[in-house]
N, C-alpha and C positions, 0 to 999 in steps of 0.2 A: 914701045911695048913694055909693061911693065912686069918686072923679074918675079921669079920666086919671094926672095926677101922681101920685094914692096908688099906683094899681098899678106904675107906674114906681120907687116908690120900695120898695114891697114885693120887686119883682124883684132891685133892686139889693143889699138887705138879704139875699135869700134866696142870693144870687150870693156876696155878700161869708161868709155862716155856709160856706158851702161848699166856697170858697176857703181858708178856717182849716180846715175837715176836710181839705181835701186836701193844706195845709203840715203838718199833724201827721205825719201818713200818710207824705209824701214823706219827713222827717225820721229814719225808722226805718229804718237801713241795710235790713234783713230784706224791705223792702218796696218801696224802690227804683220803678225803672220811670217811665212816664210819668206816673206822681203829681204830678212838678214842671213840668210843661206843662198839668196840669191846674188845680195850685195857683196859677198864673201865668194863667191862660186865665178864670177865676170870679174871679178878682182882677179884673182888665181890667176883664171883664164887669161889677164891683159899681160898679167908679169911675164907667164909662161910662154908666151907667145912673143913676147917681146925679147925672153931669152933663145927662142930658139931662133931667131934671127939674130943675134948675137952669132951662131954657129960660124966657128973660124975667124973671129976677133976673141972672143972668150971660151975658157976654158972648157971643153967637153965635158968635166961633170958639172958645170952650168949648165950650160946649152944644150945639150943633149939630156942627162938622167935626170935634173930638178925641174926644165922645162917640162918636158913630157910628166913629169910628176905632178908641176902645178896643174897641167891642163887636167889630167886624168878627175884631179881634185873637183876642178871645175862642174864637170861632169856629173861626177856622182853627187855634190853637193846640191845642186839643180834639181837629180832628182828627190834626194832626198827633203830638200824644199817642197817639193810637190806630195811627197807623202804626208807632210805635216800640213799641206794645207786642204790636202782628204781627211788627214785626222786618223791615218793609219799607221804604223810601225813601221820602222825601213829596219833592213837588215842588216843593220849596223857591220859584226861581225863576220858577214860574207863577203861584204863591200871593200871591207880594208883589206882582207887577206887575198881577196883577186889582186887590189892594190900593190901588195906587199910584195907578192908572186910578179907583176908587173914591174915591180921597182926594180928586182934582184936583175931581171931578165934584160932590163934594157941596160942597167951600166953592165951584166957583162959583156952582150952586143958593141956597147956604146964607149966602154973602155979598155976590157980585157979581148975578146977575140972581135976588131971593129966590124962588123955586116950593115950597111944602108938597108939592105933589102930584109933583113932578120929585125931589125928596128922597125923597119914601116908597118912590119906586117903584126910583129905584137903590137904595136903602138896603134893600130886600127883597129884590130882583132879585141882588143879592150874597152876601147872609146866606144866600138859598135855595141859592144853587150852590154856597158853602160844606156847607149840610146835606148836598145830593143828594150831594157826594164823599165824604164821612163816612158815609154810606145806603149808597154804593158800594162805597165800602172795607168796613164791616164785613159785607157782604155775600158779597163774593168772598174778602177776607184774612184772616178771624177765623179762627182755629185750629179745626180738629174737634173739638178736646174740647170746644168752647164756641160750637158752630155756634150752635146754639137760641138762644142768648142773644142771641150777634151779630146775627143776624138779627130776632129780638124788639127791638133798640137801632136796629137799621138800619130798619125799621117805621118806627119813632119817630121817627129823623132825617127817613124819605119826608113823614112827618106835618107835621110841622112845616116842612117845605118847601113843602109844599102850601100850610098855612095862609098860609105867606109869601108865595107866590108870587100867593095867592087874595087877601092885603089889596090887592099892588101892582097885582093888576088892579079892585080895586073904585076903589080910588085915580084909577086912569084913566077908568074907566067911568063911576062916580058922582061922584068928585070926594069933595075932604074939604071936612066939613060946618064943622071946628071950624078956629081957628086958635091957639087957647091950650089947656093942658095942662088947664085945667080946664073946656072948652066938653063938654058931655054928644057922643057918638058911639060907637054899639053896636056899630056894625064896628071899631072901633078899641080898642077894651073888651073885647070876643070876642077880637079877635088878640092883646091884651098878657096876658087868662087862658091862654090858649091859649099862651103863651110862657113863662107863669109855671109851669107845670103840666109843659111840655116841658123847660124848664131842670130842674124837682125831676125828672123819670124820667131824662132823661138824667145828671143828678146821679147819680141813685141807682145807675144802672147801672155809669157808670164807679167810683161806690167799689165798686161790686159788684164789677167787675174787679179793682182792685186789692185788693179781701178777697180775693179765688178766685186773685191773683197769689201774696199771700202764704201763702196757705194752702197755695199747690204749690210756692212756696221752702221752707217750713218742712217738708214733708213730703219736698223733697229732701234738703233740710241734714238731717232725721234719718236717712234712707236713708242721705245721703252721711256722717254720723257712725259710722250701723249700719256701714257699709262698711269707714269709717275703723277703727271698733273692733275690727273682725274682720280687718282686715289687721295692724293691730296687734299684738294675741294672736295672729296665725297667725305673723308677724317674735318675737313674745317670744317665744314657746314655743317654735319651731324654728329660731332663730337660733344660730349657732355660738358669737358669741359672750356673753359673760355679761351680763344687764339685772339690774337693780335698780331697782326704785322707792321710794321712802321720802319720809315727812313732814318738814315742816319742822324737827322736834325731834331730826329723821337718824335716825330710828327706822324698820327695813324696813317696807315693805307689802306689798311681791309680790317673787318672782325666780325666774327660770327655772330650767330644769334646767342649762344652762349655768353660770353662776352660781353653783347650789349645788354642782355637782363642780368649778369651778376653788376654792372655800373650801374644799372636804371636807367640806361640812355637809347636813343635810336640805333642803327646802324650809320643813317643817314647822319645824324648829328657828329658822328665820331668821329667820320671820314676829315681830314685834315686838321684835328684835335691834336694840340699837345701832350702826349703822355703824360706828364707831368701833372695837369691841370686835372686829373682823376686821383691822386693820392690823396691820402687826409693828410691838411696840414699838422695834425700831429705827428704824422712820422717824417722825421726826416732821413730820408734813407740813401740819399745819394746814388739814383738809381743811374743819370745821365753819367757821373763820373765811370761807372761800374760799367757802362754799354760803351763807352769812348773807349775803354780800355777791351771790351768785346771785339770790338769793330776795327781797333790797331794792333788785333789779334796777340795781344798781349793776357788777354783770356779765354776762355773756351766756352765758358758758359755761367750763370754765375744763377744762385736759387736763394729764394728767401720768403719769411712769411710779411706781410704787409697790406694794410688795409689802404681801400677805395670808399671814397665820399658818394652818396648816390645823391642825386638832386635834391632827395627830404630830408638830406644831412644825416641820414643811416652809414654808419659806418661797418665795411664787408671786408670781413679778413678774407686773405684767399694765399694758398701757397703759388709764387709765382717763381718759374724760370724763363731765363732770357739764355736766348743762343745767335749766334749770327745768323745768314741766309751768306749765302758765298754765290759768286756771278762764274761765267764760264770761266774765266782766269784764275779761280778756287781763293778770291779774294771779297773778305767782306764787304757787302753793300747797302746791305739794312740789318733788321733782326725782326725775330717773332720771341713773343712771351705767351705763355701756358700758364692761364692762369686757373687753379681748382678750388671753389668755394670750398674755404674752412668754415661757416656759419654754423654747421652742426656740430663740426668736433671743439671750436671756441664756445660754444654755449654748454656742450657737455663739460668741458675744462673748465668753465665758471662754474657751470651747475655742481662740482665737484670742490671748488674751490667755496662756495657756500655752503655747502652739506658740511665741509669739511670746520669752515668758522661758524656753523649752529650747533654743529654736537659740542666746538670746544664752549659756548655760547652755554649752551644748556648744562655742560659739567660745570661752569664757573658757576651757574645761576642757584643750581643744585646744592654747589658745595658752600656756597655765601649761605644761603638760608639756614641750612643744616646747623652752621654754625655760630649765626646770630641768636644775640638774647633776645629775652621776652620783648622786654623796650624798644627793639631797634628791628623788628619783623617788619612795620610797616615801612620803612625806610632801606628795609633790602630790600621788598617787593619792590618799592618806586626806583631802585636801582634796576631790579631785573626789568621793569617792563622798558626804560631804557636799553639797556643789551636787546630787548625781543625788537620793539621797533625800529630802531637802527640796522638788525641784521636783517629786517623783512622788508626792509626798505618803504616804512610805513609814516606815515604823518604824524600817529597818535596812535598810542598803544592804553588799554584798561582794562580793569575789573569790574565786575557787575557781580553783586550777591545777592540770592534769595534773605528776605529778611523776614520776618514778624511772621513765621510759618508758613512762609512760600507766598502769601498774599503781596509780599512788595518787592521791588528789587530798589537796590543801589549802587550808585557807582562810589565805589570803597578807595579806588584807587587808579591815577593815571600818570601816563607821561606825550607830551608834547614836543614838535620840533619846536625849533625856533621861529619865530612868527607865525604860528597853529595856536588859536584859542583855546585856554582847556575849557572845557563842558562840566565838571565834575560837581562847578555849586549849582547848575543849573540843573543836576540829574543824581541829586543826592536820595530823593525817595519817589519812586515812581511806583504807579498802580499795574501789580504784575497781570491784570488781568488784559491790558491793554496790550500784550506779547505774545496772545496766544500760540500765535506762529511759531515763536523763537520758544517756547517752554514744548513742542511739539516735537522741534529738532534735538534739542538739549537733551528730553527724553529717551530719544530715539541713539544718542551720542554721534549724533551726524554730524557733518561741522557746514552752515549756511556761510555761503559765498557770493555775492553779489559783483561782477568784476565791473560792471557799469551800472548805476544808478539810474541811467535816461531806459534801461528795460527791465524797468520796474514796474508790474502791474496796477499792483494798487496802489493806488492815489494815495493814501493815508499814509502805506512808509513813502512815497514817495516824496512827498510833502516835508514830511520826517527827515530825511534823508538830506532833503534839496535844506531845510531851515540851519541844517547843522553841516552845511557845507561838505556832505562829503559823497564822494565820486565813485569809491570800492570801499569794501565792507568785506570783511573775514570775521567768525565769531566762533570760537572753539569749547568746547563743552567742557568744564571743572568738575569731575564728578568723584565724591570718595562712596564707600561702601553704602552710606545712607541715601546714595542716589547723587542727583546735580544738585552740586552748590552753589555755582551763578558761571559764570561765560569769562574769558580772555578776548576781546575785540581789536581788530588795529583795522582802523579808518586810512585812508588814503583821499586828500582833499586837493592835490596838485596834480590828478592824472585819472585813468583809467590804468589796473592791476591788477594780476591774476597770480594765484600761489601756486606752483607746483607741487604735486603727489607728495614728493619726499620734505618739500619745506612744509607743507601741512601736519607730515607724522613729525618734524623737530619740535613745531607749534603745538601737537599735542604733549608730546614729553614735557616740552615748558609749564603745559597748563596742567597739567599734573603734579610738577613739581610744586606750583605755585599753589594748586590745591590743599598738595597735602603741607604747606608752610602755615595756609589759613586755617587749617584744621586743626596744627598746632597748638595756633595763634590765640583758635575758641578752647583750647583744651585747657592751653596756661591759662587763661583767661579765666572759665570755669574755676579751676583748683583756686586760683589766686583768688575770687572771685567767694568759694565755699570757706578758701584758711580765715577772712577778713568780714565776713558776714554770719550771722545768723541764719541757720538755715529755716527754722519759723518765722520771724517776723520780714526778713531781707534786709533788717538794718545791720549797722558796722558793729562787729564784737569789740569788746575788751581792747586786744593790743593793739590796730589801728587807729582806735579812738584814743588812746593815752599819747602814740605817737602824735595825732592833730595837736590833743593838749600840751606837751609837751613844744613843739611849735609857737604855739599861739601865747606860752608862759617865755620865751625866747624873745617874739618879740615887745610882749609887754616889758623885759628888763632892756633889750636895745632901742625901742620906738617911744616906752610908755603907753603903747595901746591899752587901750583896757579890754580885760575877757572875763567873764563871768561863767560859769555853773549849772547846771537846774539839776537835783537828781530826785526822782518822783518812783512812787511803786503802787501796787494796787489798795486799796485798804482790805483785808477779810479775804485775800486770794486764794487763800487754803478752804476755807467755807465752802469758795466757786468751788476747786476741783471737788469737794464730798460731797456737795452738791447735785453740781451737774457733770462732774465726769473730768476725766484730763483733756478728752477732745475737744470739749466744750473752754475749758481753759482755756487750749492753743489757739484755737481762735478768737477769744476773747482779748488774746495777747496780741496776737496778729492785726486785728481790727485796731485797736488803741495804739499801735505804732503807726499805721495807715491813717487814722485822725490825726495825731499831735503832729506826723509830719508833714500832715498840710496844712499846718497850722503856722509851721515856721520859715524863715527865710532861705533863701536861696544857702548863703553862706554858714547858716547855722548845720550845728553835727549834733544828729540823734543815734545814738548806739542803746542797742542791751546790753544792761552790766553785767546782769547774772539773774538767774530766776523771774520772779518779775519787775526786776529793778530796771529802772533807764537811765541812761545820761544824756544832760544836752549842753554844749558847747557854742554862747553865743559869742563869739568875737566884737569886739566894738564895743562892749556892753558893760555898765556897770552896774554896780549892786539895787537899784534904784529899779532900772529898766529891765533888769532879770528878775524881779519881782510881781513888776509888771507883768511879763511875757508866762510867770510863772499862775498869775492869779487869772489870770483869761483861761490858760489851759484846765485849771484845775475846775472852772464856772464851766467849759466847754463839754470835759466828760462827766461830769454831775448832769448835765441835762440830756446827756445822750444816751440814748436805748438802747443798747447792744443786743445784736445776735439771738446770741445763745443763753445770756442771765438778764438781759433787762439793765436795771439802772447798774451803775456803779460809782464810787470813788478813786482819789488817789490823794494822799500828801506828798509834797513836794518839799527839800532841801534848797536852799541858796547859798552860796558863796562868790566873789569876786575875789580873784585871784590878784595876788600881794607882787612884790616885782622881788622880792628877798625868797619868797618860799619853794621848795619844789612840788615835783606833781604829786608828792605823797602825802604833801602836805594840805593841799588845797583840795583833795578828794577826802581825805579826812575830814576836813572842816564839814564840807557838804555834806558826807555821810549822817557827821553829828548834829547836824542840821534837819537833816530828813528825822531822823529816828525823834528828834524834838518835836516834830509835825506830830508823830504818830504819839508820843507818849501825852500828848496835848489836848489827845480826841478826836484825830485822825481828819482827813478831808479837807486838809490846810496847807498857807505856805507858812514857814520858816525860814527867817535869815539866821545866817551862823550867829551874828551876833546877839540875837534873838536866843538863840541855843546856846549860847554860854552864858545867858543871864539866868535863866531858867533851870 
């Protein structure tokens, strides 16, 4: 039959296996809970128990006051397990001070005044009020889903309370029969089965609890996984922007619909595609290095911007990050990338990046003109329509001017890429009435756009259009104060292209600038045009014409060319004006320079000297054949009827310029020449030599 201390030591042993189940148990993240109040509470329990069988080989305040102490521990540890795994408060500070109270009272039973029976009786009397609050607790705080239980364990605790409470009173009653662990005693023998049988149910119930704990973590963690997976695929599938998942080999697994319209590809196509094989070979980005070091979780995540190749060779920026995917063991397995079209904020970024090189475009074009001479206008225009086509990304950039009071236009000026025919000799004077259209817009200062040529209505630009090879058409209006001066155009012959809002306002600034350069251009032109002409007749004045002479006496002393003279005047001019009037004169004047100079060569210079004197300047010419040239003119206006007085005369001077004299010299001779004509009887020619014999 076996003694008091066997069962003591059997309890201990059963404490201690139970204690190891419930450190396993607590070890398992998934399982958590009060498992480690429990594993800590059957520990106690094994040592304690294991000391109090120790009683009378060890030391009394072993055996006795730290035994009873561990178990007490035991106890209340248990339940205070139990309150955390209701998720309510335990009373910490009531718990230890019954402890404390407990502790004082058994070493002085146990070593100052020794009582067996003042020991049993606190030492039950505590262990019970411990049960009855653990009876208590799982009575009223157990959760509903697990009332029955609770209250089946709370049973148990009543039990075993009872029994405890039923030794401390036999203790009093009867008194204890034994004084060592191995004296036979059936009430004492009944209470430690009765302990031993209560510690295994309550054992079993609390791993019950924490089986029934984890079995409702692990059926939430699948819910919350279900949860998880289905928010997932609800975010991939209808996410804006593009997902991608792939193995660690960067070979796809999945991607959305996003994803496969920003590549241009199927879904279907993608599925075991190389990552890789979607970048543009222009970027080399080293995205495989960057995900190996993802995935040997030597990074975390890594972001960058980089373009994808779409089937039609469109290249699509997108800001991408890549992160791992981790498997249950929180170790990388694959990865997904998030990838969000950048197409609108890279085209706004260029559209800024050209807005930004058109204005520097148009300040340079602006400040070139401003500052070119007269001579060198047309040659900064064909600079700038260079700068205009190159920044509009045009084939062929030109000017078109109103000419001959708006009834003509011409192309004044252009610029060409490389291998782009120019059109310029082919479209030097066209008949403006054949543009109705474009003189309609111009008016209006619209600016005509055509971004494909193939939807072009009528046949005739179309024809037009198609002959001169070109595909888009921009035309911007040149207009200064007196209305439109003629158009700015850039053809486009290698594509379909279309100008956006703001590169049109740069294109008009240009064509303004370029306007008002032309307006200049006709201004210098003009004054240059009034200082060097006759404003009556149109021919060259004085100082121009001495300039020619002057020339033309240069090269007769470096070449030996010969140049000759004519100087002719009216006979009786004064007569005309008291005659018929001074207005009748001017025109009389006017008409006789419009005869003689269609009378003479291309290279010959007819100027007004002065009043109604003229000069003529034949190059090539000597004294012989300026004679000649001089005695046809003179027979010419003798037969012609003029205007305003009818017939007239003129006498004519010659001279042939010397290779020794200057120009003051050789208009001399002529002069004296002429006036020999007239003192001779007027309506003749004269050579100087003729005039100095005379």
């Amino acid at each position: 039959m076996l003694d008091i201390r066997t069962l003591i030591v059997i309890i201990g042993l059963i404490a201690a296996l139970i204690a190891v189940v419930f450190t396993v148990t607590w070890r398992r993240p998934e399982v958590g809970g009060p498992a480690g109040h429990w594993a800590a509470g059957f520990g106690l329990a094994a040592v304690g128990t294991l000391g109090t069988a120790l009683r009378g080989v060890a030391p009394d305040a072993l055996s006795i006051v730290a035994a009873a102490l561990l178990i007490q521990l035991y106890i209340l540890l248990v339940v205070r397990g139990l309150c955390r795994y209701t998720g309510h408060r335990f009373p910490d500070r009531l718990a230890f001070s019954v402890l404390a109270v407990f502790t004082l009272a058994h070493a002085y039973w146990g070593l100052i005044d020794p009582s067996m029976t003042a020991r049993i009786v606190n030492f039950f009397i505590v262990f019970s009020l411990f049960h009855l609050a653990g009876a208590a607790h799982l009575w009223w705080r157990f959760p509903r889903r697990m009332r029955t239980v609770g209250r089946l364990t709370a049973a148990v605790f009543l039990l075993l309370a009872v029994v405890y409470l039923g030794h401390a009173a036999s203790a009093v009653i009867v008194g204890v029969s034994g004084t060592a662990l191995t004296d036979p005693d059936p009430l004492r023998a009944l209470a430690v089965v009765v302990s031993i049988l209560g510690c295994i149910v309550v054992a079993m119930t609390m791993l019950w609890m924490v089986a029934a704990n984890w079995y409702i973590r692990s059926q939430e963690a699948v819910r919350d996984r279900l949860d998880a997976e289905r928010r997932f695929r609800g975010i991939f599938e209808h996410s804006a922007s593009g997902i991608a998942l792939a193995d660690a080999s960067g070979r796809l697994m999945a991607v959305n619909n996003a994803f496969a319209e920003l590549v241009g590809l199927s879904r279907a196509s993608l599925a075991g595609l190389p990552f890789d094989d979607l970048d543009d070979p222009g970027d080399a980005s080293g995205d495989m290095e960057t995900i190996r070091r993802i995935l040997s979780d030597e990074a975390d995540y890594y972001r960058t911007e980089k373009r994808y190749r779409r089937p039609d060779g469109q290249a699509i920026w997108a800001d991408v990050t890549t992160s791992a995917v981790r498997g249950d063991d929180d170790l990388p397995t694959s990865y997904i990338t998030v990838a969000v079209d950048l197409q609108e904020k890279k085209a706004a970024e260029a559209e800024l990046y050209r807005r930004a090189e058109g204005e520097a475009m148009v300040q340079a074009i602006s400040t070139a003109l401003l500052a070119a001479p007269y001579d060198q206008i047309d040659e900064t225009i064909k600079d700038a329509l260079a700068r205009i086509g190159q920044a509009a990304m045009a084939d062929r950039s030109y000017i078109f001017q109103w000419v001959d009071d708006d009834r003509r236009m011409s192309n004044t000026h252009d610029w060409n890429a490389e291998g782009v025919a120019p059109q310029i000799r082919d479209l030097g004077d066209l008949p403006a009435s054949d543009f109705d259209w474009l003189r309609r817009h111009l008016r209006e200062r619209s600016v005509p756009m055509i971004q494909s040529v193939a939807e072009v209505a009528n046949p005739g630009l179309w024809a037009l259009f198609k002959q001169r090879e070109i595909r888009s058409l921009l035309l911007i209006p040149m207009v200064r104060d007196e209305g439109p001066i003629g158009f700015l155009g850039l053809d486009v012959v290698n594509g379909d292209r279309s100008w956006t809002d703001s590169e049109q306002h740069l294109l008009r600034i240009a064509a303004d600038t370029l306007a008002g350069a032309l307006a200049r251009q006709r201004l210098e032109h003009e004054l240059r045009y009034q200082a060097h002409h006759d404003p009556l007749t149109g021919l060259l004045n004085r100082r121009p014409f001495e300039e020619a002479l002057s020339q033309e006496i240069h090269r007769l002393q470096r070449y030996g060319a010969p140049v000759a003279l004519i100087m002719f005047d009216i006979d009786h001019f004064k007569a005309v004006n008291d005659t018929y009037g001074h207005d009748a004169g001017d025109r009389t004047l006017a008409e006789l320079a419009k005869g003689i100079s269609d009378q003479l060569r291309a290279g010959d210079l007819l100027a007004r000297w002065g009043g109604e004197e003229f000069m003529i300047l034949l190059p090539e010419t000597d004294a012989a054949g300026a004679r000649q040239v001089a005695d046809s003119l003179r027979r010419q206006v003798a037969e012609h009827a003029f205007s305003a007085v009818g017939g007239l005369t003129i006498s004519l001077g010659v001279a042939q310029c010397r290779s020794h004299e200057t120009l003051e010299d050789v208009t001399q001779r002529v002069d004296e020449a002429l006036y020999a004509a007239k003192r001779c009887g007027r309506d003749r020619v004269m050579g100087d030599g003729e005039a100095r014999s005379r």
